[in-house]
C-alpha positions in Angstrom: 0.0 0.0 0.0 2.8 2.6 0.8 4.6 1.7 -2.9 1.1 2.8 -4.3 0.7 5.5 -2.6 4.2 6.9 -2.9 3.7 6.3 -7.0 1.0 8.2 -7.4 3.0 10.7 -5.5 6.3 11.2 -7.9 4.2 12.8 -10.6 3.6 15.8 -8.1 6.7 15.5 -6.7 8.7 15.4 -10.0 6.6 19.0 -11.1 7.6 20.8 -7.7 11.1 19.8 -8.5 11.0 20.6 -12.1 9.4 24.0 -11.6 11.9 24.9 -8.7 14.8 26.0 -10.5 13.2 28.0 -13.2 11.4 29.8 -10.2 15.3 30.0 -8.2 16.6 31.3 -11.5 14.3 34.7 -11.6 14.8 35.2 -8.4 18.5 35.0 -7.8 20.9 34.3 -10.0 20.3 37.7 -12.1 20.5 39.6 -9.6 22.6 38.2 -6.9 25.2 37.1 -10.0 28.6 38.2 -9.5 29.9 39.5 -13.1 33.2 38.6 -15.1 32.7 39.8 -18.3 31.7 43.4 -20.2 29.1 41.7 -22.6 26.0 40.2 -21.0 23.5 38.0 -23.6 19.6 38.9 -21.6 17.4 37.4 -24.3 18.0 34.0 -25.9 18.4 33.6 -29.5 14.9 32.5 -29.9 13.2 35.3 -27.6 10.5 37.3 -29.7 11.5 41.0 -30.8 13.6 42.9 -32.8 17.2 42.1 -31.9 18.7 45.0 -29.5 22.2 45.5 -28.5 23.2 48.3 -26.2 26.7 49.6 -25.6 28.7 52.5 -23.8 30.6 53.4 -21.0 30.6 53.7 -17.7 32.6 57.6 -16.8 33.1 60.2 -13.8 34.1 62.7 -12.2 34.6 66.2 -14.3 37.1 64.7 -16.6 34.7 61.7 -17.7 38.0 59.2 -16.9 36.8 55.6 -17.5 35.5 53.3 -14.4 36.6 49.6 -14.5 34.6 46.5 -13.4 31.5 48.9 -12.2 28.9 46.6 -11.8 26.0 47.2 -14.3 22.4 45.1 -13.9 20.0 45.7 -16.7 16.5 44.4 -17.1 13.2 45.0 -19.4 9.5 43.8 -20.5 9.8 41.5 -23.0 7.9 41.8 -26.8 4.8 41.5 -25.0 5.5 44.2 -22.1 6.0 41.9 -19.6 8.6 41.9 -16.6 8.4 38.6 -15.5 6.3 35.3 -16.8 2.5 36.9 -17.6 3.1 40.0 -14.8 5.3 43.2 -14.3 7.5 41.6 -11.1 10.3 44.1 -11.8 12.4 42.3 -8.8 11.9 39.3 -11.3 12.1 40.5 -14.7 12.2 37.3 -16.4 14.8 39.6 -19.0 18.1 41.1 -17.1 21.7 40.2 -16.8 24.6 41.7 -14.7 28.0 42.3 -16.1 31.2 44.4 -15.4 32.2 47.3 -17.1 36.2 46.6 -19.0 39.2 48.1 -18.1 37.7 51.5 -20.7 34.4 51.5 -18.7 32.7 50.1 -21.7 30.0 47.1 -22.0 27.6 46.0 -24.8 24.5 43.6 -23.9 22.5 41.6 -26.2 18.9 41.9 -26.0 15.6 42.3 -27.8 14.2 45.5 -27.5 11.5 46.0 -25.0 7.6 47.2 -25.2 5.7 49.4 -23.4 4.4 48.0 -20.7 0.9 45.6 -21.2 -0.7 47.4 -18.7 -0.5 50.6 -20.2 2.0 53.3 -18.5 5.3 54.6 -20.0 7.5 55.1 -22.9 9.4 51.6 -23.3 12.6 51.4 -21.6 15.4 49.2 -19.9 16.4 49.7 -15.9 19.9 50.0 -14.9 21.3 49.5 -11.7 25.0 50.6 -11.6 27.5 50.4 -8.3 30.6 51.7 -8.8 33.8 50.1 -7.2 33.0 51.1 -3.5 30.3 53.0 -4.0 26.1 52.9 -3.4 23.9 52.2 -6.2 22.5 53.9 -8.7 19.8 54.0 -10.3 19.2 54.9 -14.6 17.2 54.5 -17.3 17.6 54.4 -21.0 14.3 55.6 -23.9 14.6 55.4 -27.1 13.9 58.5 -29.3 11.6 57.1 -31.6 8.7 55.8 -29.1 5.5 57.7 -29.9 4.8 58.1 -26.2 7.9 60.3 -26.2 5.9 62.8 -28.1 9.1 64.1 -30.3 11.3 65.0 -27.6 14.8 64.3 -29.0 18.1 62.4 -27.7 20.5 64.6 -25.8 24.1 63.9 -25.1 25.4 60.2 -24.6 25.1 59.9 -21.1 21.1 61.7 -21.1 18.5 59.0 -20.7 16.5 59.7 -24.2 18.7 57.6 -27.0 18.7 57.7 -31.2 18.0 54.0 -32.0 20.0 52.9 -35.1 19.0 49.9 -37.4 21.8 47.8 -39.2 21.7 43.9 -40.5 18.1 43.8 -38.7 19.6 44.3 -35.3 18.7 48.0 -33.3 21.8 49.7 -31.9 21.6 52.1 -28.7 24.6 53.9 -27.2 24.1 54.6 -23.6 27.2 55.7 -20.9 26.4 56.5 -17.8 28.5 59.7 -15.9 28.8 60.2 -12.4 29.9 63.4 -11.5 
């Protein structure tokens, strides 16, 4: 009777321990993920949207000198305008990755680009979350100049949040460096 009963038991069991790491992987290994490398991949090859890759550098101070390994955590909605699996969990976005800026404060990540948000709101846009060596967090965003919720405001200098989206090969380009004073 207890083989029966613990038989009809593995189906369940083998779902909670399927669904488990999928589940662990939103919630910590993006964000708690300690970065090597300048180039982070957030959306898999197959992830719907246009192809987006984002690059720039990481400056500060008056003279705009490069900052090496600052830590730099970006996330996004997806195609759809979600954050996480059918919701907007930002502290889950199912889309981010974490990387470290190189030894000339630049990085590049790999992404698709990201819609407004399905619930209405906002101009689409990615989150950043940079620490510099030593230093608090801070927080940044990045729009692109050609949403129509932007209303025709235009891109300023590199390191303002509104960006000129460029399109080459069928892949968007955004430049996007981040100053500290």
């Amino acid at each position: 009777m207890k083989d029966m009963t613990l038989l009809r038991s593995l189906p369940v069991v083998a779902a909670l321990l399927l669904a488990a790491p999928a589940v662990a992987q939103r919630d910590t290994l993006c964000r708690d993920r300690e970065p090597t490398e300048s180039t982070v991949r957030i959306a898999a090859a197959d992830e719907p949207g246009t192809p987006l890759v984002i690059t720039g550098r990481v400056v500060e101070g008056p003279d705009k000198s490069p900052v090496a390994g600052a830590r730099l955590l970006a996330f996004h909605t997806d195609a759809e305008g979600y954050y996480s699996v059918g919701g907007m969990d930002e502290q889950n976005a199912r889309l981010c990755g974490v990387l470290a800026t190189g030894d000339d404060g630049g990085y590049r990540i790999e992404t698709v680009r990201p819609a407004h948000y399905a619930t209405g709101g906002p101009p689409a846009h990615v989150h950043f979350e940079l620490t510099l060596p030593g230093e608090r967090m801070r927080r940044f965003t990045l729009n692109f100049e050609d949403d129509p919720k932007l209303r025709g405001r235009e891109a300023g200098e590199r390191w303002e949040t509104i960006r000129p989206v460029a399109e080459r090969d069928g892949v968007l380009h955004v430049e996007r460096d981040f100053w500290v004073p």
